[in-house]
VOGU-3710 file (C-alpha; in Angstrom, 3 decimals, decimal comma):
1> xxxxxxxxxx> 0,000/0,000/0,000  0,847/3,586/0,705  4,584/3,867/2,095  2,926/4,741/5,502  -0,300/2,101/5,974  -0,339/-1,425/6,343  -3,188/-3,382/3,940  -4,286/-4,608/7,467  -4,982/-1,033/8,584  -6,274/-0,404/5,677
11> xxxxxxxxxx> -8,902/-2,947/6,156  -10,040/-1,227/9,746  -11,347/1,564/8,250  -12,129/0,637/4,505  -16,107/1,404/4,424  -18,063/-1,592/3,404  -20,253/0,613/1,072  -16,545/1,342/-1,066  -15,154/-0,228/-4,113  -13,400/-3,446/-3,689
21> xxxxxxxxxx> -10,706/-3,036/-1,138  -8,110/-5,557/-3,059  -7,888/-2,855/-6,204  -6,919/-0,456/-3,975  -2,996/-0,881/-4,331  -3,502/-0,490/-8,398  -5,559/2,114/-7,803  -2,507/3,989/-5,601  0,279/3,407/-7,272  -1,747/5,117/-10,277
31> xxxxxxxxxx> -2,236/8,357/-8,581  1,102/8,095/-6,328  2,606/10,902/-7,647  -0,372/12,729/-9,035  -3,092/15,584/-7,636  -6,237/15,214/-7,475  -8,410/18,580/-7,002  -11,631/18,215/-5,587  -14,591/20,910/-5,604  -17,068/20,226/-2,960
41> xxxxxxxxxx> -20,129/21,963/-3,558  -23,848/22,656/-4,449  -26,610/21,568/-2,513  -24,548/18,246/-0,800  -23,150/21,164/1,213  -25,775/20,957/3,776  -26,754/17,898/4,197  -24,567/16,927/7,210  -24,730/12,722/6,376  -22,834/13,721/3,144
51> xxxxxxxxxx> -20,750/15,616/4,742  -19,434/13,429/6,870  -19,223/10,859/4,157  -17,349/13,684/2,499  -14,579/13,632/4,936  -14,490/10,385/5,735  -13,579/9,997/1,708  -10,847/12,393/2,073  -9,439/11,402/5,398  -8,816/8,285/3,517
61> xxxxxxxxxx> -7,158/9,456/0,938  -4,636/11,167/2,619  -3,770/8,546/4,802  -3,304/6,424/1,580  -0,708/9,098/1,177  -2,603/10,946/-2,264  -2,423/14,514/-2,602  -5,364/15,778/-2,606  -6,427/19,573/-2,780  -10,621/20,702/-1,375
71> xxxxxxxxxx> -12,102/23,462/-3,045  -15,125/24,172/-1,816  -18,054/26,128/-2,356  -20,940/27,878/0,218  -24,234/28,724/-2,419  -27,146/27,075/-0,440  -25,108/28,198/3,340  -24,407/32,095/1,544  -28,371/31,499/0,573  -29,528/30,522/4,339
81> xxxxxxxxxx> -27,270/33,268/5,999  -28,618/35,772/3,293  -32,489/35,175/3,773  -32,112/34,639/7,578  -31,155/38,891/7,183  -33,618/39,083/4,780  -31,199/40,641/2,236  -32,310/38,986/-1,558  -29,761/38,063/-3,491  -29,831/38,569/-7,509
91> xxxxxxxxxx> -28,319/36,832/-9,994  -26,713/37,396/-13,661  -26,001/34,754/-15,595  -25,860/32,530/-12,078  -23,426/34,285/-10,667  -24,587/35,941/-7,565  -24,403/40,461/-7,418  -22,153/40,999/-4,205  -21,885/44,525/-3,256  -20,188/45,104/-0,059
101> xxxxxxxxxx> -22,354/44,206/2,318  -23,345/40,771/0,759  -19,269/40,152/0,547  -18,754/40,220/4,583  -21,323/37,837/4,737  -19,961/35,709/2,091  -16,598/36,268/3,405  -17,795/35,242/6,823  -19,731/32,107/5,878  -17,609/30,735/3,542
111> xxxxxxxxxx> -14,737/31,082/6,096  -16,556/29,590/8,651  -17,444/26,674/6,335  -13,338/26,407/5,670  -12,833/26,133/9,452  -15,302/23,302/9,739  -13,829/21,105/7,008  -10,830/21,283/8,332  -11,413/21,035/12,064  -13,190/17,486/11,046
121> xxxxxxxxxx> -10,561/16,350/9,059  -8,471/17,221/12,212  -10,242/14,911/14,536  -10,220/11,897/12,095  -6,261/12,253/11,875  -5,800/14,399/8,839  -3,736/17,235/8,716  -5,549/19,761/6,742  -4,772/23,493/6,553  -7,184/26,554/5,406
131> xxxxxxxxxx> -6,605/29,054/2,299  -8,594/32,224/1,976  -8,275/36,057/2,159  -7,266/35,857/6,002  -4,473/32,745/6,082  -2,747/31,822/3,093  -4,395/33,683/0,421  -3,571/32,021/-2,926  -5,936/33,620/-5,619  -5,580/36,861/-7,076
141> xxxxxxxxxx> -8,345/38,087/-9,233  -9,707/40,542/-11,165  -13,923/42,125/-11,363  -15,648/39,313/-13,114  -18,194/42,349/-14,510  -18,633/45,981/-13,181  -22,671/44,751/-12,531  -21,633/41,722/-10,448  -19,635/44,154/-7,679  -17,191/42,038/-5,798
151> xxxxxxxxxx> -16,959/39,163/-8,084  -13,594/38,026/-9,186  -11,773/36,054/-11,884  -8,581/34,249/-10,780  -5,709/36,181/-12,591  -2,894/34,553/-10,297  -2,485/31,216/-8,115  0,112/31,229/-5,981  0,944/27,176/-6,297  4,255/27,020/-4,160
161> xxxxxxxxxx> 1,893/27,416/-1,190  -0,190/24,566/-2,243  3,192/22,164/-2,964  4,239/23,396/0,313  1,675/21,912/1,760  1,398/18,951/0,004  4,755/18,118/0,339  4,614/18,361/4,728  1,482/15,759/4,033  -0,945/18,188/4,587
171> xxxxxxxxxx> -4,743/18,487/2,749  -5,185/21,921/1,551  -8,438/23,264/1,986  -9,894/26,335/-0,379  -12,023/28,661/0,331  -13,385/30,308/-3,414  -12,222/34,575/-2,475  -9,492/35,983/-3,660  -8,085/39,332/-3,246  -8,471/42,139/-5,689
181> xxxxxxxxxx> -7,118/45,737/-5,962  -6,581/47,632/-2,791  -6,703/44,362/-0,776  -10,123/44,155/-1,474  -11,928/40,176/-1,198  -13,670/38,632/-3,905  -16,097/35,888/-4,279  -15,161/33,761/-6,896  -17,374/31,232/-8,560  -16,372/27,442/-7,108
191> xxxxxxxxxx> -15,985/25,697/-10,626  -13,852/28,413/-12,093  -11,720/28,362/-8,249  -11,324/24,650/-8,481  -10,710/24,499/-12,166  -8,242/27,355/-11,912  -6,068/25,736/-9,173  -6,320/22,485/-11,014  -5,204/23,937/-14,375  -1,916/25,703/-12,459
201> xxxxxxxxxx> -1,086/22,195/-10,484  -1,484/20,390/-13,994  -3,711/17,856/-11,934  -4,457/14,547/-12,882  -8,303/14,968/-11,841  -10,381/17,253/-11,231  -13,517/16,033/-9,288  -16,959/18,451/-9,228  -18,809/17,209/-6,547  -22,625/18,289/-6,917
211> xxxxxxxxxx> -26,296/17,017/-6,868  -27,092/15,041/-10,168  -25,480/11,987/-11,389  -23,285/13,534/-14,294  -23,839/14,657/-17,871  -27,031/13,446/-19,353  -27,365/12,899/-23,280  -30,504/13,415/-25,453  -32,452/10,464/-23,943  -31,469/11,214/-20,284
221> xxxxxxxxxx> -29,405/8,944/-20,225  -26,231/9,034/-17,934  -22,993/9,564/-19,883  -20,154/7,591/-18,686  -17,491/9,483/-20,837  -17,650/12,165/-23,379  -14,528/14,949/-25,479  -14,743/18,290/-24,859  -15,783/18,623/-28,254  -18,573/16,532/-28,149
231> xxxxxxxxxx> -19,544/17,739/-24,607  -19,383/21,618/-26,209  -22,414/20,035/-29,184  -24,787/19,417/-25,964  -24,548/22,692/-24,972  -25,438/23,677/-28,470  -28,109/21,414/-29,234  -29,388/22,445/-25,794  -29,128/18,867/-24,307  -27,264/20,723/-21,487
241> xxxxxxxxxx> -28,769/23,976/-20,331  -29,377/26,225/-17,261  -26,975/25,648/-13,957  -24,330/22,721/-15,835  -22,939/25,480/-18,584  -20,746/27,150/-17,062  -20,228/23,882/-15,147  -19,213/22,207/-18,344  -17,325/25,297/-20,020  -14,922/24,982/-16,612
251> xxxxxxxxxx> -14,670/21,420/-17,340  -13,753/22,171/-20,956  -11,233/24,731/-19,972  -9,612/22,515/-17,663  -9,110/19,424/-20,292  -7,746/21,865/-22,915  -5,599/23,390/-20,127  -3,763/20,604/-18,994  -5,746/18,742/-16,687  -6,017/14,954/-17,461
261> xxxxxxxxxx> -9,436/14,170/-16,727  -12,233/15,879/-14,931  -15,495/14,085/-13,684  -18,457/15,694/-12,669  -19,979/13,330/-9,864  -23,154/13,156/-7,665  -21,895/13,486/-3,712  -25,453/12,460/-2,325  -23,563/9,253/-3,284  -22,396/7,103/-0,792
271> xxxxxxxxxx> -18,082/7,467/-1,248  -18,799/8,819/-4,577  -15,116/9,851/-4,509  -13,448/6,220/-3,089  -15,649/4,691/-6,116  -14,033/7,502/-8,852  -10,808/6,778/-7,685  -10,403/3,335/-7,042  -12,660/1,303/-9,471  -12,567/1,150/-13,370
281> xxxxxxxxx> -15,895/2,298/-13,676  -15,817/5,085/-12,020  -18,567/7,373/-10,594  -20,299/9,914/-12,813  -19,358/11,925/-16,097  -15,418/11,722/-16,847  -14,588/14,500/-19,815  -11,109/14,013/-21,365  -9,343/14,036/-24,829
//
């Protein structure tokens, strides 16, 4: 197994739910010296089960020594936070309008949600560390549009801090702000974050956890693999609409930027992520040349 873990450990803590544990040393030595970026987001955020499913997944991964970086995003918790002040929120194009009040809420929130993932991963073992606008800011941006206020595009990642981490063992843990001009903070859209950092760290997968299956073709039916170019003709035909296009355009982006594969998954799943990683057939849509 990993340099550090016994296959007898292994077995102690392997879920029963999770692919078949005698793969798992193929499955290892396949991403040994790889990174695997993972976006945790959209409405599995709140659901605590998933959650802790959620880090059990990564806690595992990390002790089977993979380097693995979270991204994760804060819609439906910004959304809670947001109506519980009775502030509404509007959207262009699904990205949110932040002017400065809605960005110290964001701000606060999405912090807050940081601290939590990593506090868990604490307890199980797991040495994770945050990154946002307060500790070990690593995304620069610039004003998505002048309508959106405080919503950025990332112009610079700052990947030494990352490898830094990654090479003391350590999970590192994203929160999607960056700074702007004048040290202001920025809410940045989670795809674009995660697929960002993945393109700099030339990752070998990028993972976008969310709430449906995958990519669905022109009969509903769950696609298993597609190209970016064929992916790009359901957004044309309109097979894909709505919420998943700019989903799948950061997906697309990634691919043609250097990242190997990325796979657009449904965490509701039990260990969504152990069965994308360590069985052939995957879990979800996987998008590569």
């Amino acid at each position: 197994m990993s340099q550090n873990i016994s296959f007898e450990e292994i077995k102690k803590f392997w879920p029963k739910d999770a692919p078949d544990i005698n793969n798992v040393q193929k499955y290892v030595s396949k991403y040994k010296d790889e990174k695997i970026v993972i976006k945790y987001g959209g409405n599995v955020l709140i659901d605590r089960n998933v959650f802790n499913n959620f880090i059990l997944d990564i806690n595992i991964l990390n002790k089977l020594g993979l380097s693995v970086i979270i991204v994760h995003g804060g819609g439906p918790r910004i959304k809670r936070e947001l109506d519980q002040k009775k502030i509404e929120s509007k959207f262009i194009d699904g990205l949110r309008v932040t002017d400065k009040n809605i960005i110290d809420i964001v701000e606060k929130v999405l912090i807050d949600f940081n601290d939590d993932i990593v506090q868990n991963l604490k307890k199980l073992g797991s040495n994770a560390v945050s990154f946002h606008p307060k500790k070990n800011n690593i995304i620069e941006v610039s004003p998505e549009r002048k309508e959106l206020g405080f919503v950025g595009i990332p112009n610079k990642i700052n990947s030494k801090l990352i490898e830094d981490a990654i090479n003391q063992k350590q999970i590192p843990i994203v929160a999607p702000l960056g700074i702007g001009a004048n040290q202001q903070t920025y809410n940045i859209n989670g795809d674009t974050a995660a697929s960002a950092i993945a393109k700099k760290l030339k990752s070998r997968r990028l993972l976008l956890m969310t709430n449906v299956e995958g990519v669905y073709d022109d009969q509903k039916k769950l696609i298993s693999e597609i190209k970016p170019l064929d992916l790009e003709n359901l957004i044309k035909w309109k097979v894909v609409q709505g919420g998943m296009i700019p989903k799948i355009q950061n997906c697309v982006d990634a691919v043609e930027n250097g990242v190997r594969g990325v796979v657009i998954l449904d965490g509701r799943k039990s260990h969504s992520i152990l069965h994308e990683i360590f069985s052939d057939q995957g879990s979800g849509t996987l998008i590569r040349e």
